[in-house]
Backbone as a printed PyTorch tensor [residue, N CA C, xyz], in Angstrom:
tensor([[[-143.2960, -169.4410, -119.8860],
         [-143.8820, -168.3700, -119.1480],
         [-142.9550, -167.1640, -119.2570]],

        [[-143.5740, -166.3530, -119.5530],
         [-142.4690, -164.7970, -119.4250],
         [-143.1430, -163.6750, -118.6070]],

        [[-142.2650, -163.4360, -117.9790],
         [-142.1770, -162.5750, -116.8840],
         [-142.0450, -161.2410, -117.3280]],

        [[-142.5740, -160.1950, -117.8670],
         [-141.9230, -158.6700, -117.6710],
         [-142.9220, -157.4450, -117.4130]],

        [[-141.9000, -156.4520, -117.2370],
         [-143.3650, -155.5740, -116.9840],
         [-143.4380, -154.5800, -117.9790]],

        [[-142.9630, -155.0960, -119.4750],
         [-143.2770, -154.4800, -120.4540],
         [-144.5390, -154.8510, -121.1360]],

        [[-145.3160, -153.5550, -121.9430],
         [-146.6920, -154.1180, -122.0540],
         [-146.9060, -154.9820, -123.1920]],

        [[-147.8120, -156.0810, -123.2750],
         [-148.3030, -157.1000, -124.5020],
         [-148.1070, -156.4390, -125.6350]],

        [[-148.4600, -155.2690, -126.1730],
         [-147.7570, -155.0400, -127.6380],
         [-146.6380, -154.5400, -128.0060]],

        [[-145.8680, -154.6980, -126.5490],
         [-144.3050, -154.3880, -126.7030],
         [-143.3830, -155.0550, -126.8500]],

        [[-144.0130, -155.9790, -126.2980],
         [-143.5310, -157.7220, -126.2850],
         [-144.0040, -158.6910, -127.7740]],

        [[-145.2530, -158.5380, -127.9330],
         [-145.5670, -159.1270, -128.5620],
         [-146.3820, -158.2630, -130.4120]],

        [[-145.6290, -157.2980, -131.1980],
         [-146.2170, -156.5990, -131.9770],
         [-147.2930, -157.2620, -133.0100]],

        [[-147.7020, -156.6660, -133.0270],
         [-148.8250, -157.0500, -133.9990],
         [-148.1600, -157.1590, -135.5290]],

        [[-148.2260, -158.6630, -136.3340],
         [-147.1510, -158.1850, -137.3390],
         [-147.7470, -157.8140, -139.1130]],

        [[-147.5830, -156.4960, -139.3710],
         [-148.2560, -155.6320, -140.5180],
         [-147.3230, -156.3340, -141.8660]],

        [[-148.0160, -156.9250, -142.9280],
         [-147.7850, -157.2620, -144.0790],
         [-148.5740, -156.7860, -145.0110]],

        [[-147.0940, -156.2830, -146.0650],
         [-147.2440, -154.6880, -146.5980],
         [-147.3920, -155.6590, -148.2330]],

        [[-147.9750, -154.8460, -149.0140],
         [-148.1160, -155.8770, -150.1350],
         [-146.6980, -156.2540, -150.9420]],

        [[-145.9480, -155.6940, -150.1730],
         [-144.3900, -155.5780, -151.0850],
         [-143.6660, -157.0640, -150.7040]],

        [[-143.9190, -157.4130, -149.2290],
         [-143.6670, -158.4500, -148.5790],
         [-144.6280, -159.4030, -147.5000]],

        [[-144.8000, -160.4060, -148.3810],
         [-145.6790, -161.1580, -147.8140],
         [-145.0990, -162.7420, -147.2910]],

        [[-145.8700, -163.9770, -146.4940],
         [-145.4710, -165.0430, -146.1990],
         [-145.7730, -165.9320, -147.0470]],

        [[-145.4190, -167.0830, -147.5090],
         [-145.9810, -168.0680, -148.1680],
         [-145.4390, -169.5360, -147.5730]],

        [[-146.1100, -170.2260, -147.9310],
         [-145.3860, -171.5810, -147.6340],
         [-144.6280, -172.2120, -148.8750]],

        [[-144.1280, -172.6040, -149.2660],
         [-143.2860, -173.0340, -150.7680],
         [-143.1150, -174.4010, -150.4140]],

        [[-143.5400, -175.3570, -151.0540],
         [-142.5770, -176.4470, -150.9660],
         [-142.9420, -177.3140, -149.4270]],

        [[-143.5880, -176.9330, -148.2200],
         [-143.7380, -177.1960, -147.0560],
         [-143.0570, -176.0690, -146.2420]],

        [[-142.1230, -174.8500, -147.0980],
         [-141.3020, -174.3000, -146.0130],
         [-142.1610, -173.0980, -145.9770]],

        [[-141.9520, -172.4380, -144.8610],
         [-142.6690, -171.1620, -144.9330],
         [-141.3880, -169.6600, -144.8670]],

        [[-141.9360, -169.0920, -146.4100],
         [-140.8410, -168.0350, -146.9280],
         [-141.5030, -166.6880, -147.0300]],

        [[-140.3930, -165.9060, -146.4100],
         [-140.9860, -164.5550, -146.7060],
         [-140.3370, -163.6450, -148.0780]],

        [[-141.4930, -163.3700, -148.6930],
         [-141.2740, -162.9250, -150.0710],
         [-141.5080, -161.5360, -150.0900]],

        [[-140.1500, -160.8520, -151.0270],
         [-140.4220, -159.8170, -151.2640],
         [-140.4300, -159.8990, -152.9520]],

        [[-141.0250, -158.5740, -153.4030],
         [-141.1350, -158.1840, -154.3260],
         [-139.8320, -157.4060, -155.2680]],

        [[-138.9330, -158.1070, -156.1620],
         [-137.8320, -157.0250, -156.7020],
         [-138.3390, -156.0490, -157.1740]],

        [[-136.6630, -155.0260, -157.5950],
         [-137.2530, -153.9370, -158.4490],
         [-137.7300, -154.1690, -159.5540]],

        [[-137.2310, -155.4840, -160.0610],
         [-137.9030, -156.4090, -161.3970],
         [-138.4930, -156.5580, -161.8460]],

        [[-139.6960, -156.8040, -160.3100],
         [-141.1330, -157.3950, -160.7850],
         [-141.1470, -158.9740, -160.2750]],

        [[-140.4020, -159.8020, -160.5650],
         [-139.6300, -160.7930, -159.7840],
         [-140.4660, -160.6540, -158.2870]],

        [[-141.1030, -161.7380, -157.9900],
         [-141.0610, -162.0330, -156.5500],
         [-139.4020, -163.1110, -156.0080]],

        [[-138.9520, -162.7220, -154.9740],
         [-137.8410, -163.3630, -154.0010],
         [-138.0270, -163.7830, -152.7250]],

        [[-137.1710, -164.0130, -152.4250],
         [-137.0140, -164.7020, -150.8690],
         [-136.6130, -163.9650, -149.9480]],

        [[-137.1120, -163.3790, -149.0110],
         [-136.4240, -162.3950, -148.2880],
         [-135.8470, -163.2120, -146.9880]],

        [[-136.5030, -164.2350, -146.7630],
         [-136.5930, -164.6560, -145.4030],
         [-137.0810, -166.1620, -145.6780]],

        [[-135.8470, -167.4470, -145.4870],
         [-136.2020, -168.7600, -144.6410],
         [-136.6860, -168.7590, -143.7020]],

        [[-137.9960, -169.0400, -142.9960],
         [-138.5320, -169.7360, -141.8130],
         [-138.3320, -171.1350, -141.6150]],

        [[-137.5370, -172.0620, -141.4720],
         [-137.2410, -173.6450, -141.3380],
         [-137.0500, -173.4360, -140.3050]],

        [[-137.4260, -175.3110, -139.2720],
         [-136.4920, -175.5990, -137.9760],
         [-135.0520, -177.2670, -139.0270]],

        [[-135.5470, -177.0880, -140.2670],
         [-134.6720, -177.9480, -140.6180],
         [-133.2950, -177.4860, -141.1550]],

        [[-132.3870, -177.8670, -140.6010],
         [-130.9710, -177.0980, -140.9770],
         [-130.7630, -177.6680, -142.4430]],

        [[-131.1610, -178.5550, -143.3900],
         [-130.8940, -178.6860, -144.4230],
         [-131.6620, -177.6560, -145.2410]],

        [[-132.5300, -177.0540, -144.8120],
         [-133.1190, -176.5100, -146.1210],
         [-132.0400, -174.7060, -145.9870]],

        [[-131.7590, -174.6110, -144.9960],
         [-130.7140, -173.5700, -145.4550],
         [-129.3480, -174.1290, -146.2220]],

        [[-128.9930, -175.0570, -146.3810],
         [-127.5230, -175.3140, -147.2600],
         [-128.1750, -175.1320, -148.3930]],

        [[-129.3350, -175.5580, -149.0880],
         [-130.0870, -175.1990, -150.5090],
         [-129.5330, -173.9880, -151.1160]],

        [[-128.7820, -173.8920, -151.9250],
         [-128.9910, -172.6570, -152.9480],
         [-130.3160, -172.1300, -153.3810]],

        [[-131.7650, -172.9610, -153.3000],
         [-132.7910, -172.8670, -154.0780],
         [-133.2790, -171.7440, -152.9380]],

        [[-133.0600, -171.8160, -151.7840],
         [-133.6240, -171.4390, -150.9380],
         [-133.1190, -170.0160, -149.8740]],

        [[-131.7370, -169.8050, -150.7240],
         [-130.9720, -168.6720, -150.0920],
         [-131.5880, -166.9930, -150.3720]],

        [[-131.5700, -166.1650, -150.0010],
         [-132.0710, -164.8370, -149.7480],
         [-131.8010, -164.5880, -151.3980]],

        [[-132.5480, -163.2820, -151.8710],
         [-132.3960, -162.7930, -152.7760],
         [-133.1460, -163.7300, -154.6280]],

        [[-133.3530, -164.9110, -154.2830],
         [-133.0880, -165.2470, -155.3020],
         [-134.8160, -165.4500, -155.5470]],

        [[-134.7270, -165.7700, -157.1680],
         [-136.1980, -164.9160, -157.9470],
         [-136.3820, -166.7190, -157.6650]],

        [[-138.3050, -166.2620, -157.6910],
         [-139.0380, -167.1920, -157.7530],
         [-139.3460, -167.2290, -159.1750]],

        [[-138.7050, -167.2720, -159.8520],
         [-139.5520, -167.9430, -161.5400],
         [-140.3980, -168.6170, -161.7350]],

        [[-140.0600, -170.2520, -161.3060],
         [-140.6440, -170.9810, -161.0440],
         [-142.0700, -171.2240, -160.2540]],

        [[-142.3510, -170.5890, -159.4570],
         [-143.8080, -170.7340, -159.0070],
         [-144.5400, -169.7320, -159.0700]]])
């Protein structure tokens, strides 16, 4: 329950995905991808509650999705 007397879209924003950066799920995890200057899609953002999938190198910021 949260208590404030700030208003619902101040608290809670509405969240805008720009075609540069979008969500995906990969693998079961859900990653936020940006687009390099490359052309290259990357990882901008791990969403896990599992602490192993951040020790992954596969899975650290910056790095190109080739593979999928």
């Amino acid at each position: 329950m949260l208590y404030t007397p700030m208003p619902w879209e101040i608290v809670f924003p509405e969240e805008v995905q720009s075609e540069d950066q979008l969500f995906f799920t990969i693998e079961g995890r859900l990653c936020q991808i940006r687009r390099g200057a490359d052309g290259w899609p990357r990882i901008e953002r791990l969403i896990s509650t599992d602490p192993q999938d951040y020790l992954q190198p596969t899975w650290s910021p910056r790095q190109p999705l080739i593979t999928w």
